[in-house]
C-alpha positions in Angstrom: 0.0 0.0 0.0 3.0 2.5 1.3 4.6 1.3 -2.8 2.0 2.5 -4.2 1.2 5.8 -2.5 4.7 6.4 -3.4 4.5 5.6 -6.9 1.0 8.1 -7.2 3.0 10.7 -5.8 5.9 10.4 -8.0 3.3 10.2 -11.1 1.5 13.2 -9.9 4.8 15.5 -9.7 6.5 14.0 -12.8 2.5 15.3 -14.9 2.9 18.4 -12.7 6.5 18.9 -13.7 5.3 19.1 -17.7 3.2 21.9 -17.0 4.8 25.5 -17.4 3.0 29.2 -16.0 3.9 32.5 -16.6 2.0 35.7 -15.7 0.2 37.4 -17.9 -2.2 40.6 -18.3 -5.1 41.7 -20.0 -4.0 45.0 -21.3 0.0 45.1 -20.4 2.8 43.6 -23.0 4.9 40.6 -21.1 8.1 43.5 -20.8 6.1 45.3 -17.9 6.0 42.1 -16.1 9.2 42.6 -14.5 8.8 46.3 -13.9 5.5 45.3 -11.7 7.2 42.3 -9.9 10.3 44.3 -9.3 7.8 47.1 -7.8 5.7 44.4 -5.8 9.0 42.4 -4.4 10.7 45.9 -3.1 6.9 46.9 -1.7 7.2 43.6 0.5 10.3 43.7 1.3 10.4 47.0 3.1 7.2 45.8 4.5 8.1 45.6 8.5 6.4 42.8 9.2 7.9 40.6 6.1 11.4 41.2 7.4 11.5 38.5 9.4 13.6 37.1 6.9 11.1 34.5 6.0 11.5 33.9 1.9 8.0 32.7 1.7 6.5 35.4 3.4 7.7 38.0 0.6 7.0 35.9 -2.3 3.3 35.6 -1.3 3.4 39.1 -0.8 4.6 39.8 -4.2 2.2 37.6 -5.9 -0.8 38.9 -4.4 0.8 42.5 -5.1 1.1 41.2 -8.7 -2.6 39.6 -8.4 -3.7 43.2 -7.2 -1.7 45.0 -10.2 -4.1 42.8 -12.7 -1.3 39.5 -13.5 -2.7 36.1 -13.5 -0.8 33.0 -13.3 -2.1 31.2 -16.1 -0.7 27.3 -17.2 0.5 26.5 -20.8 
């Protein structure tokens, strides 16, 4: 039973691994994409209470900053 949990998981990651995102928005060309993450990441990081040095933290930050700036995660 354990074997094959094992070998679901594995099967699951290896289908996930094929899959590829990238941001994208409605009414901005891909080149402003870093511009607006750049803008989101500094935003977080001077963000007292994301400077606990915790890596996660700031990158949820940014992606809702990003979410809020009108980018979507989107799979190809």
């Amino acid at each position: 039973m354990r074997r094959r949990m094992l070998v679901v998981t594995f099967v699951g990651l290896a289908l996930n691994a094929c899959t590829t995102t990238e941001w994208v928005h409605p009414n901005k060309p891909s080149g402003e994409y870093t511009n607006d993450y750049n803008k989101c990441q500094n935003a977080a990081l001077r963000d007292p209470k994301l400077q606990q040095g915790s890596q996660l933290l700031v990158m949820n930050a940014t992606e809702r900053c990003m979410q809020r700036e009108g980018w979507r995660l989107v799979e190809q």
